[in-house]
N, C-alpha and C positions, 0 to 999 in steps of 0.2 A: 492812161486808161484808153483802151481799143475803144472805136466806135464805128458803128458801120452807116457808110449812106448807101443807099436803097433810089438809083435812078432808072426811072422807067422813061419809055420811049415817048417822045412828045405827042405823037401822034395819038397816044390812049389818052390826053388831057389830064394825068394823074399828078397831085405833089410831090416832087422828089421826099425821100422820110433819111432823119439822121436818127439813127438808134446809138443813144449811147449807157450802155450797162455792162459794166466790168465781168458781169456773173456771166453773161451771153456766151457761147459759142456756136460757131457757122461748122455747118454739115452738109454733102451734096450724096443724095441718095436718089436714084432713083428716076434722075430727070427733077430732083426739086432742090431746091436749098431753102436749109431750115437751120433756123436760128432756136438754140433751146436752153435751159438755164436748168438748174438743179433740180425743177420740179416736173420737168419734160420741157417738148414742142411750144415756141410762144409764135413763132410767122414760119409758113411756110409759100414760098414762089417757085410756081413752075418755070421751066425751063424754057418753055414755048413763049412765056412771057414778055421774054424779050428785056426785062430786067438787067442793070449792069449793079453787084453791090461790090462797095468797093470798102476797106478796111483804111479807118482812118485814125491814126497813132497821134497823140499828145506828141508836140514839142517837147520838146526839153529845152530850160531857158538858160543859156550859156553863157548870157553875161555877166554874170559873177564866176565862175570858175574860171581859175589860173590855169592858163598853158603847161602842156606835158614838157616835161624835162627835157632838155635837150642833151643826143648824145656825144657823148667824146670821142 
């Protein structure tokens, strides 16, 4: 499941924010990024913000799967 963190610059005193919701999609329009789900618009952050968000992917956990074949 995709999740995004949402880090702003230390200097604004803000929480960094982890959004995690499968339904989300990230869009950059306009000088903003906007995060919106099937019903519209849920956060939008200007540009000027100074914002870094960054896309953050599930693991996948590998210790139970067996090694690929090896070839001849």
């Amino acid at each position: 499941m995709p999740a995004y963190l949402i880090v702003h610059p230390r200097d604004q005193r803000r929480d960094d924010v982890l959004i995690e919701d499968p339904a989300l999609t990230l869009r950059f329009e306009a000088g903003w990024a906007i995060l919106a789900d099937a019903r519209g618009d849920c956060l939008a952050i200007p540009s000027g913000q100074g914002a870094h968000i960054q896309r953050v992917d599930e693991q996948q956990d590998t210790t139970n799967q067996e090694p690929a074949p090896r070839k001849e």
